[in-house]
C-alpha positions as a Markdown table, in Angstrom:
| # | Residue | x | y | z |
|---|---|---|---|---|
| 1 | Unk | 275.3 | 0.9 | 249.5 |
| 2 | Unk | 271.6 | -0.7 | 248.8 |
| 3 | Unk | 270.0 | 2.7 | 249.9 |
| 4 | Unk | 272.7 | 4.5 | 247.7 |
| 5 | Unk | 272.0 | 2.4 | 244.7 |
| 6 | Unk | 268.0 | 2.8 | 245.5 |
| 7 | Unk | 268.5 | 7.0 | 245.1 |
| 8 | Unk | 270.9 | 6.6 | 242.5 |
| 9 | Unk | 268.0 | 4.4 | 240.4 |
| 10 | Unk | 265.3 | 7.2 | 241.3 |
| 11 | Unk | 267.3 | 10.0 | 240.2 |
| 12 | Unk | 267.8 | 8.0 | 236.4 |
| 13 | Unk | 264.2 | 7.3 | 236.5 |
| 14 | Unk | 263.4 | 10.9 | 237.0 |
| 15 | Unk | 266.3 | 11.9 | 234.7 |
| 16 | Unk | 264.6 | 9.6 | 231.8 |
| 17 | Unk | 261.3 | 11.1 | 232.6 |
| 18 | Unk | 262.4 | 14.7 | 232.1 |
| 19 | Unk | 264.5 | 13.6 | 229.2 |
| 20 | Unk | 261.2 | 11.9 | 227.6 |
| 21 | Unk | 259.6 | 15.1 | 228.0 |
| 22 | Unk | 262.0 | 17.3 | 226.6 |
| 23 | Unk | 262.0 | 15.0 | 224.0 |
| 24 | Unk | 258.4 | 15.2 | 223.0 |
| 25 | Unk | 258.5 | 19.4 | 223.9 |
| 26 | Unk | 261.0 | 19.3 | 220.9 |
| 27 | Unk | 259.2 | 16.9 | 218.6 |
| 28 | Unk | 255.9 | 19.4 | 219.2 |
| 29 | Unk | 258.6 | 22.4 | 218.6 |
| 30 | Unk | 259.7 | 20.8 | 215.1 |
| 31 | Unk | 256.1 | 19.9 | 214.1 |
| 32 | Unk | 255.5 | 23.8 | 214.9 |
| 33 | Unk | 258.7 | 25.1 | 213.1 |
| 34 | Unk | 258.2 | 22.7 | 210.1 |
| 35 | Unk | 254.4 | 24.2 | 209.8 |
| 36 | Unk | 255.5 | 27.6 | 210.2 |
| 37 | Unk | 258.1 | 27.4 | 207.3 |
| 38 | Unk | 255.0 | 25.8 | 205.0 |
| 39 | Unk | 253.0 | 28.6 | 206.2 |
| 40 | Unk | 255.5 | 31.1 | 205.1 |
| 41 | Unk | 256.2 | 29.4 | 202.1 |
| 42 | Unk | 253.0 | 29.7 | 201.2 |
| 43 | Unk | 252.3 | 33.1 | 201.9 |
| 44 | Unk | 255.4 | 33.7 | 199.5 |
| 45 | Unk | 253.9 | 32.5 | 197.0 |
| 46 | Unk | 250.9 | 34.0 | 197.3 |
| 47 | Unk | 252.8 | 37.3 | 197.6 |
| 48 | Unk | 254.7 | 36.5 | 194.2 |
| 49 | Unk | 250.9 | 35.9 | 192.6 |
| 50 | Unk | 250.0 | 39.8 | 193.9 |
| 51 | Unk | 252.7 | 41.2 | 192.4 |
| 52 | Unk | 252.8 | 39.4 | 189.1 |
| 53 | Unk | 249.3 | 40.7 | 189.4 |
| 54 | Unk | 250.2 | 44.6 | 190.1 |
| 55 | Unk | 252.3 | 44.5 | 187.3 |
| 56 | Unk | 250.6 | 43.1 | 185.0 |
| 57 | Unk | 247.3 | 46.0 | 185.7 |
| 58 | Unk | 249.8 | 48.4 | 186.2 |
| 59 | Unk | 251.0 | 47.9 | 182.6 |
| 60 | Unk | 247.2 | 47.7 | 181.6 |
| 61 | Unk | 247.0 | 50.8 | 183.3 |
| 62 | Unk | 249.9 | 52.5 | 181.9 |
| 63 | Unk | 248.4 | 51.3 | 178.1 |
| 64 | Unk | 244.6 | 52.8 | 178.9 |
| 65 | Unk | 246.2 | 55.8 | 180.5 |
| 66 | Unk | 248.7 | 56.1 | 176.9 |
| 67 | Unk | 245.0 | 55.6 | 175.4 |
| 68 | Unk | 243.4 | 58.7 | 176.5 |
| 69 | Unk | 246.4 | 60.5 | 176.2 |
| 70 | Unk | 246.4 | 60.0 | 172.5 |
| 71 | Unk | 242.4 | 60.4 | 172.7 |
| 72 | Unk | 242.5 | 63.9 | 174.2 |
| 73 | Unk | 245.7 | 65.0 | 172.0 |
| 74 | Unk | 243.2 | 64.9 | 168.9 |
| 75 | Unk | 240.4 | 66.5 | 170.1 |
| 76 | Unk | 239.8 | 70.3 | 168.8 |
| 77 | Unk | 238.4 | 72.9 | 171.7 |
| 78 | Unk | 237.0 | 75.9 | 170.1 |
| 79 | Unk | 238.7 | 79.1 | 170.4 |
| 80 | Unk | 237.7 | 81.4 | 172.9 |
């Protein structure tokens, strides 16, 4: 029984051991994810700037574009 109880008291150890681990492996995981999902949040963000900023020289664009449009339209080529 004393030798059983002995193994029976190692095994717990090593099962707390690789518990503790696993429990650190998914704190580091966490840590990881919670970075990642920052990360991308950021990057969003950042994406959303871009394309406010395409639109907004895209519409600049379209206006300068509208410009010499109208600019061309009046000038007079001589006849040939």
């Amino acid at each position: 029984n004393d030798e059983d109880i002995k193994q029976l008291n190692k095994e717990i150890n090593e099962l707390n051991e690789s518990n503790n681990e696993m429990e650190a492996d998914m704190v580091n995981l966490q840590t990881q994810i919670t970075s990642m999902e920052k990360n991308l949040k950021n990057i969003e963000q950042e994406n959303k700037m871009i394309e406010e900023q395409n639109e907004a020289l895209f519409m600049e664009l379209s206006g300068l574009s509208q410009a010499l449009i109208r600019s061309l339209a009046n000038i007079r080529l001589p006849h040939m």
